[in-house]
N, C-alpha and C positions, 0 to 999 in steps of 0.2 A: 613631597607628594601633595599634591591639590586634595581639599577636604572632598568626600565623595557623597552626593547629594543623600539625604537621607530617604527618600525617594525611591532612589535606586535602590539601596540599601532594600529595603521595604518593599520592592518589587522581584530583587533577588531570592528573598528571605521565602516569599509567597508561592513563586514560581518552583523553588525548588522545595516546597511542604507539600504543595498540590502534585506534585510528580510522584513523592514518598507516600502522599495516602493513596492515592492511587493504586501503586503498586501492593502498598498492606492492603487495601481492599481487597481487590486480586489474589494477593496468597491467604487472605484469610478465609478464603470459598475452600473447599476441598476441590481435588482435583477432577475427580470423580464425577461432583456436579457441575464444575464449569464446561466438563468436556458433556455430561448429559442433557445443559443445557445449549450448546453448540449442535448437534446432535440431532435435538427436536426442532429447531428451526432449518436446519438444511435438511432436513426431512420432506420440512413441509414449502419447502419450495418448487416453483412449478420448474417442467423439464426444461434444459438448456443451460448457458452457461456464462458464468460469473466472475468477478472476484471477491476473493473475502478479504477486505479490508484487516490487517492484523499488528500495525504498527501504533503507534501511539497517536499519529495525524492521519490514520489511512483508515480506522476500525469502521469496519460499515459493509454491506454488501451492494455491488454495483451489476446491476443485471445487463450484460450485454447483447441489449437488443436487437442494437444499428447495427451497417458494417464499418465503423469507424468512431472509436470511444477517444479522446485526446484527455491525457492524467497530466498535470502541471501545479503549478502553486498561484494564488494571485499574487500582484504585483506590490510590493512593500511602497510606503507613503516616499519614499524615497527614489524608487525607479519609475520608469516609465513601464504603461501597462503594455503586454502583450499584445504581437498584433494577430494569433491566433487563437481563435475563442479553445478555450479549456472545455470540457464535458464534466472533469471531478475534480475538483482545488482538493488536494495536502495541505494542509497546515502544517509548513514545515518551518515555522518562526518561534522557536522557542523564546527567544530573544530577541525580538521584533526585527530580525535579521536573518533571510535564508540559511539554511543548514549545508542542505545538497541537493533540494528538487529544484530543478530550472521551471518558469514559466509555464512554458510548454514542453516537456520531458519525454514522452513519449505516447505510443499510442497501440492500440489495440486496434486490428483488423479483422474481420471476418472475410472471408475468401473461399467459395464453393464447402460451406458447412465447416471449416477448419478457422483456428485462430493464433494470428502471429502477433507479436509486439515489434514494434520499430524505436527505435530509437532516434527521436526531435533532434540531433545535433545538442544534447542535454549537456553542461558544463562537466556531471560530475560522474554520467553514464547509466545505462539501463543493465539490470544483470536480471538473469534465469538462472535458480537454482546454482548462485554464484559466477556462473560465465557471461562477462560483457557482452553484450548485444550488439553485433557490428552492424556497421553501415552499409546495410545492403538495402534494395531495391524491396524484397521482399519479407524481411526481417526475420526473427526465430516464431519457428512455431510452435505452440505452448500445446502442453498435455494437460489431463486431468492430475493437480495434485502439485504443479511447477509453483515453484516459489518466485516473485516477478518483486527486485527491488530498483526503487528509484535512487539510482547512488550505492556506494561499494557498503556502507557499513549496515545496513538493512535495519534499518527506523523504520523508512517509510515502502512499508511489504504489502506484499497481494498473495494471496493462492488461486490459483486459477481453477473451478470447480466445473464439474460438467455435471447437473441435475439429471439424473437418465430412470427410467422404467427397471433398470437390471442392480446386481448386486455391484457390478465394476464401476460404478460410480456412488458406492456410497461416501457415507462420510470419513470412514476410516481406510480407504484403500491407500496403500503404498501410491507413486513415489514419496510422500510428504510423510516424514519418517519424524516430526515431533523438532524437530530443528537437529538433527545430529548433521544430517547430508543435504538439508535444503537449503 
């Protein structure tokens, strides 16, 4: 076996530290205040509707303004770029090599006040709340609370949130049951 650059070694070693504090940060919050502080910021978000960013390359909140959001990854130094502009990169290069999000992966529509996802022709597929997203014309239509992954193993997640004046949109309403069924 070829000696293996130390380099690597060294970028292995960092990569996978940075993942592990990461995650002790995280459990070292109680639970209590990470959901209190999730909580007070979809609070205070204006009406309408989003997704919440919740995967490790996806955390962030995306307000969907337009009627047409495109979720993809940029193009690694090695491929060739996309020939359709993205709206939100993933970083889905743990290892400076795609995971499962294609380029241009899927998309978000808005369509007379309602919102569907389609799926780009994505290598590795779009799922709702686990069921692949077929290749239809007018794609699935997402609720308040749908869990929206790019690729089957859900890294790179979304919860599709609708900000509204009533109690059926807050932050804690069902379907989004804590990951048992989403």
């Amino acid at each position: 076996m070829a000696e293996i650059d130390p380099l690597i070694l060294k970028l292995d070693e960092l990569i996978t530290i940075s993942r592990l504090n990461e995650l002790a940060v995280m459990l070292g919050m109680e639970r209590a205040v990470r959901m209190a502080k999730m909580a007070a910021v979809l609070g205070r978000l204006p009406e309408g509707a989003y997704l919440l960013g919740t995967g490790p390359s996806t955390v962030g909140i995306i307000p969907l303004t337009v009627d047409e959001v495109v979720l993809g990854r940029s193009a690694t130094l090695p491929e060739k770029p996309a020939e359709t502009v993205i709206d939100y990169a993933v970083n889905d290069t743990l290892y400076f090599t795609p995971h499962e999000v294609s380029k241009t992966h899927a998309k978000v529509v808005r369509r007379e006040g309602r919102f569907f996802v389609q799926d780009l022709e994505s290598t590795c597929g779009t799922f709702v709340n686990r069921d692949r997203v077929g290749p239809t014309d007018e794609g699935t239509q997402l609720s308040h609370g749908d869990v929206l992954s790019l690729g089957p193993s859900r890294v790179s997640t979304y919860v599709f949130y609708q900000a509204g004046s009533g109690d059926e949109h807050s932050p804690l309403t069902p379907p989004y049951d804590g990951g048992a069924n989403g």
